[in-house]
N, C-alpha and C positions, 0 to 999 in steps of 0.2 A: 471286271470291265471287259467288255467283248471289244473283238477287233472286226477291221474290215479288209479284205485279202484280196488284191489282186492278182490271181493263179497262173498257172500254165499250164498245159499237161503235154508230157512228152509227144512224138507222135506215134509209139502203139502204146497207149499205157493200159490198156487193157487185158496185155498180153500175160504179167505176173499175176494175176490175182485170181485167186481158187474162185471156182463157180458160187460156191454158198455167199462167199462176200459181193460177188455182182447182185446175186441176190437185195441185197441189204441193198447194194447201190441204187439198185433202179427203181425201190421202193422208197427212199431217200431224194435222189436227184432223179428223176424221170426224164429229163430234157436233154439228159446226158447218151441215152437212148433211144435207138430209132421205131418205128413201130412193129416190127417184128422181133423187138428183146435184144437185138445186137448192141452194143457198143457202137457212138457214133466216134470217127475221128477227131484226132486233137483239131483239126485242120476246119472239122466241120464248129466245136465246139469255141474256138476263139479264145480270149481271155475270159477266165472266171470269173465272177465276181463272189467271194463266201464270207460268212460269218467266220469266228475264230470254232465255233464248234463244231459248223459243217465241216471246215478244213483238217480238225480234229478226227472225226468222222471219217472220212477220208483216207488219211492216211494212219490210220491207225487197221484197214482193210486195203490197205498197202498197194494205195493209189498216189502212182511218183507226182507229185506235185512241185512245180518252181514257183518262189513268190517273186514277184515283180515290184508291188509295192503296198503298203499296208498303213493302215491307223491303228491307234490304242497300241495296247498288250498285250503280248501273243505268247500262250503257254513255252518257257523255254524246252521242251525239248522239241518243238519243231521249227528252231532255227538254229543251224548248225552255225557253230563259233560265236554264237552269243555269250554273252554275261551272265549268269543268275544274280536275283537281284536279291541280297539276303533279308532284306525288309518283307518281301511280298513272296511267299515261296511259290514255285511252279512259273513265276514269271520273269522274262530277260530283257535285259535293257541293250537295247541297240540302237545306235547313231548313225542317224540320217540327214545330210543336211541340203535341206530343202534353204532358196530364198526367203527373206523374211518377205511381211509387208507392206514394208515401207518402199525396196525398191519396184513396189507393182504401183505403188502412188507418186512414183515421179512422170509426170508429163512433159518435162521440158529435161534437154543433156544439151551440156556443151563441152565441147572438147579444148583445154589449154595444152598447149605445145609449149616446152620449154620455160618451165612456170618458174618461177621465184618462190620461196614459202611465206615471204608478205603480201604478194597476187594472188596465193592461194587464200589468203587468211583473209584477206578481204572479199574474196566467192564466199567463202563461209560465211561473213558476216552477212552479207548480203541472201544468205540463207539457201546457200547451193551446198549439197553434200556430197563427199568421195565418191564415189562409184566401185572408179580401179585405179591404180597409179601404175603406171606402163614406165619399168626400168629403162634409161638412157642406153641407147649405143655406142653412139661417137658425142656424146654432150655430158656436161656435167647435171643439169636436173632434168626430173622426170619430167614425162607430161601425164593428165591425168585427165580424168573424162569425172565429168561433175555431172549430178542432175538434181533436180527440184520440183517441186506441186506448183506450178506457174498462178495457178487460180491463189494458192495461199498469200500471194504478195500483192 
């Protein structure tokens, strides 16, 4: 399974890497370079976007790389303090928790103050779902912020 890598690169990251490996680099990533063979800045280059091989590639020619954010499975040893996953070898399993999709399909929130849990259970029925429950300070129940697909009712 290849991954998808959003990079970083320090801002000299050019400065460790023996000449024979820029070599490879620039016949590899060309855009990473300006048109007289220099190295361009992190500053210039932005976030990367690489496959799991290129970023293999990479730092494997000992180009410091930061991930930012990534899909699939990504060879465990270039993610420090990962898992190995003993099923799949060569790959680590790491937790990310992204929003699901359900709260990208709520169009309608309402917010209860000072709820009762039979007030709530009737938002439910009525087919409003949790959100967040916001702990009391000076009151005995929470309040809570509900939302729902408005078009669904």
């Amino acid at each position: 399974m290849s991954a998808i890598v959003a990079a970083e690169l320090p801002f000299e990251w050019h400065k460790s890497i023996p000449e024979d490996a820029k070599d490879s680099l620039r016949q590899k990533f060309p855009t990473w370079f300006k048109d007289d063979g220099e190295p361009k800045g992190s500053w210039e280059l932005g976030n990367l976007i690489l496959e799991s091989g290129e970023l293999e590639f990479a730092t494997d020619r000992g180009v410091p790389v930061t991930l930012k954010r990534f899909k699939g499975a990504i060879p465990a040893k270039l993610i420090e303090g990962a898992v190995p996953d003993e099923t799949r070898p060569g790959v680590a399993t790491v937790h990310v928790h992204l929003p699901n999709n359900v709260l990208h399909s709520f169009n309608e929130v309402h917010f209860e103050e000072d709820a009762c849990t039979d007030a709530i259970q009737e938002l439910l029925d009525e087919g409003w779902r949790i959100i967040c429950v916001c702990p009391p300070l000076n009151s005995r129940r929470p309040d809570y912020i509900l939302g729902r697909n408005g078009a669904a009712q």
